[in-house]
One Martini backbone bead per residue (centre of mass of N, CA, C, O) as a GRO file, in nm:
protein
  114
    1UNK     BB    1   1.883  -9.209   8.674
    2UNK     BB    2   1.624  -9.175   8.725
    3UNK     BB    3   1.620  -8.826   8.603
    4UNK     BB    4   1.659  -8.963   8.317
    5UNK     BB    5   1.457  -9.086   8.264
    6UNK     BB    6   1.240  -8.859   8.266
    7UNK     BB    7   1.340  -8.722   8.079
    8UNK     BB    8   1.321  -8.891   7.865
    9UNK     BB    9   1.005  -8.971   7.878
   10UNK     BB   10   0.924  -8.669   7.802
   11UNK     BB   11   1.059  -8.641   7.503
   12UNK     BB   12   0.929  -8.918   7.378
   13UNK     BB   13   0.627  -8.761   7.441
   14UNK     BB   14   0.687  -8.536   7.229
   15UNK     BB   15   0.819  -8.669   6.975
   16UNK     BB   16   0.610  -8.852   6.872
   17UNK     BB   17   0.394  -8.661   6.766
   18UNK     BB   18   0.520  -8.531   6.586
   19UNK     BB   19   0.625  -8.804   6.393
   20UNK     BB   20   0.350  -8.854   6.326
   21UNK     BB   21   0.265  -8.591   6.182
   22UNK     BB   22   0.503  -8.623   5.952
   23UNK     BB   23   0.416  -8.883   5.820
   24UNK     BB   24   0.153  -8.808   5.744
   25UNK     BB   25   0.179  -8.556   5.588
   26UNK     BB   26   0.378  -8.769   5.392
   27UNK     BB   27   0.133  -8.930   5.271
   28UNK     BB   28  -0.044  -8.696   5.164
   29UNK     BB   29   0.164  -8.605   4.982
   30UNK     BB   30   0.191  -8.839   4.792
   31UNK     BB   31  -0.082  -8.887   4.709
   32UNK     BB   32  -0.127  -8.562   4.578
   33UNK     BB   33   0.113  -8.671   4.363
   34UNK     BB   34  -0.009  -8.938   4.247
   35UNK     BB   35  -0.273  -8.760   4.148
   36UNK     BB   36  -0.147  -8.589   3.957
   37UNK     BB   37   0.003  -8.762   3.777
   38UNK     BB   38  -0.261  -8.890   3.674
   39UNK     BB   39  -0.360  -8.613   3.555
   40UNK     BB   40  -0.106  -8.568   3.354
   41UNK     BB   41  -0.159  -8.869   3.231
   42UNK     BB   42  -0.463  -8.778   3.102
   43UNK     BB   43  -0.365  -8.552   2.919
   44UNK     BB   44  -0.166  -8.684   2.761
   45UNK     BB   45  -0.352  -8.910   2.641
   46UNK     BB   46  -0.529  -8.713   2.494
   47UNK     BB   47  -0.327  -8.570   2.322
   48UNK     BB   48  -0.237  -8.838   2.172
   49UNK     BB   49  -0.496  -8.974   2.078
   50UNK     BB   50  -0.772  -8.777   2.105
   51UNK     BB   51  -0.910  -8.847   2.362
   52UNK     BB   52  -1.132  -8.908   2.656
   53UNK     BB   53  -0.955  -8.911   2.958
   54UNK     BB   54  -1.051  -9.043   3.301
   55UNK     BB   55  -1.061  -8.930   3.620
   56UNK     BB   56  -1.159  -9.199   3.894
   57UNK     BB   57  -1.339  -9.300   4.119
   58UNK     BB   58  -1.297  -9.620   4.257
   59UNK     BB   59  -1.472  -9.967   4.291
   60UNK     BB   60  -1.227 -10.096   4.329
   61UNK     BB   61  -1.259 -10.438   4.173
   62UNK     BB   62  -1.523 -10.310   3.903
   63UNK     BB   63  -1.393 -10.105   3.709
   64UNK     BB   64  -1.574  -9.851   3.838
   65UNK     BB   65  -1.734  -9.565   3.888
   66UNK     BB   66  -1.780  -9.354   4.116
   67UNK     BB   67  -2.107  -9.132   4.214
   68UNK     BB   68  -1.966  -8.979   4.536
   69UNK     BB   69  -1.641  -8.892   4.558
   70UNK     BB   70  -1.489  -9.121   4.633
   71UNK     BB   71  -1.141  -9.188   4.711
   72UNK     BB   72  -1.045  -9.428   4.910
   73UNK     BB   73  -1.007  -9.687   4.699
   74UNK     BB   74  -0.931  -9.509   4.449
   75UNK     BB   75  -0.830  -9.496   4.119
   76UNK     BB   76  -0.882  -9.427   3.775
   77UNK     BB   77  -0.793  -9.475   3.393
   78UNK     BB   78  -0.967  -9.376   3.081
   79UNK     BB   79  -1.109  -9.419   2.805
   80UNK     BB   80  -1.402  -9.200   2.673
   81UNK     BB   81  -1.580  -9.297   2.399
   82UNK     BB   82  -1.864  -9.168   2.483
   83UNK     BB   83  -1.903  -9.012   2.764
   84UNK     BB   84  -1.983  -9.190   3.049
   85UNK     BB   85  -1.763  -9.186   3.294
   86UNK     BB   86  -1.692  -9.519   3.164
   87UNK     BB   87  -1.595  -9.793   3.137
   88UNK     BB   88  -1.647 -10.043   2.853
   89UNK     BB   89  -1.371 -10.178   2.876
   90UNK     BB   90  -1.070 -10.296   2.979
   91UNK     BB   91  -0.898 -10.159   2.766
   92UNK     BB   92  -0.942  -9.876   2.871
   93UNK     BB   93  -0.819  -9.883   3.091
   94UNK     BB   94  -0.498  -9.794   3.217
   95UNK     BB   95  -0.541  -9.731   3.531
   96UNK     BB   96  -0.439  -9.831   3.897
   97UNK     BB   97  -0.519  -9.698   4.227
   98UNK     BB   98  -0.401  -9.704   4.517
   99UNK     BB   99  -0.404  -9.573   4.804
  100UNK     BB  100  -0.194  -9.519   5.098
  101UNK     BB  101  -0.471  -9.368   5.178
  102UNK     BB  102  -0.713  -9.228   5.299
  103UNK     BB  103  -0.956  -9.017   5.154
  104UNK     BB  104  -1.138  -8.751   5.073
  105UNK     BB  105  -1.498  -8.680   5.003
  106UNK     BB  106  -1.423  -8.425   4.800
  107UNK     BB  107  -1.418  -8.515   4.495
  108UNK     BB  108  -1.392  -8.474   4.139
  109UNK     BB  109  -1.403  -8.564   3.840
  110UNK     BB  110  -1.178  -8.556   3.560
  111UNK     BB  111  -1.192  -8.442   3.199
  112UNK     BB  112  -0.965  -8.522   2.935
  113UNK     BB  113  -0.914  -8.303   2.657
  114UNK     BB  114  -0.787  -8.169   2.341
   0.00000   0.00000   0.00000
């Protein structure tokens, strides 16, 4: 019985980290997939309206785009009908997201026109 747990205790200890690496792997796959998608639908959105419309790193929730590339709050996504990176009244947001984890500050607003 000892012998049967110490293998067991080993196992465990070995399966463990690998398991916490696979969920973690799984959760930036969504993220980069969730926030592809809102690029996706920020093309489809400009070429159907025909306006400019902007994904960027969200400043929580005051509506406004960061202006440090900071995406770990979440994005939206809104039409920017004069071209200032922000969005100018509440009806232009499209979309708002928080991501499932904290992303890395590295990353830059795109702007998809016709």
């Amino acid at each position: 019985v000892l012998v049967t747990m110490a293998v067991l205790a080993i196992l465990v200890s070995i399966g463990i980290p690998s398991y916490q690496a696979l969920v973690q792997r799984q959760r930036v796959d969504a993220t980069m997939h969730l926030l592809t998608s809102h690029m996706a639908s920020a093309r489809l959105s400009a070429v159907n309206y025909r306006m400019i419309t902007v994904v960027c790193p969200s400043d929580g929730h005051s509506g406004t785009c960061r202006t440090d590339g900071d995406w770990s709050q979440g994005w939206m996504m809104f039409r920017d009908n004069d071209g200032n990176h922000q969005p100018d009244m509440p009806h232009d947001i499209l979309r708002v997201e928080v991501p499932p984890l904290p992303l890395i500050a590295a990353c830059k607003s795109v702007s998809a026109s016709q």
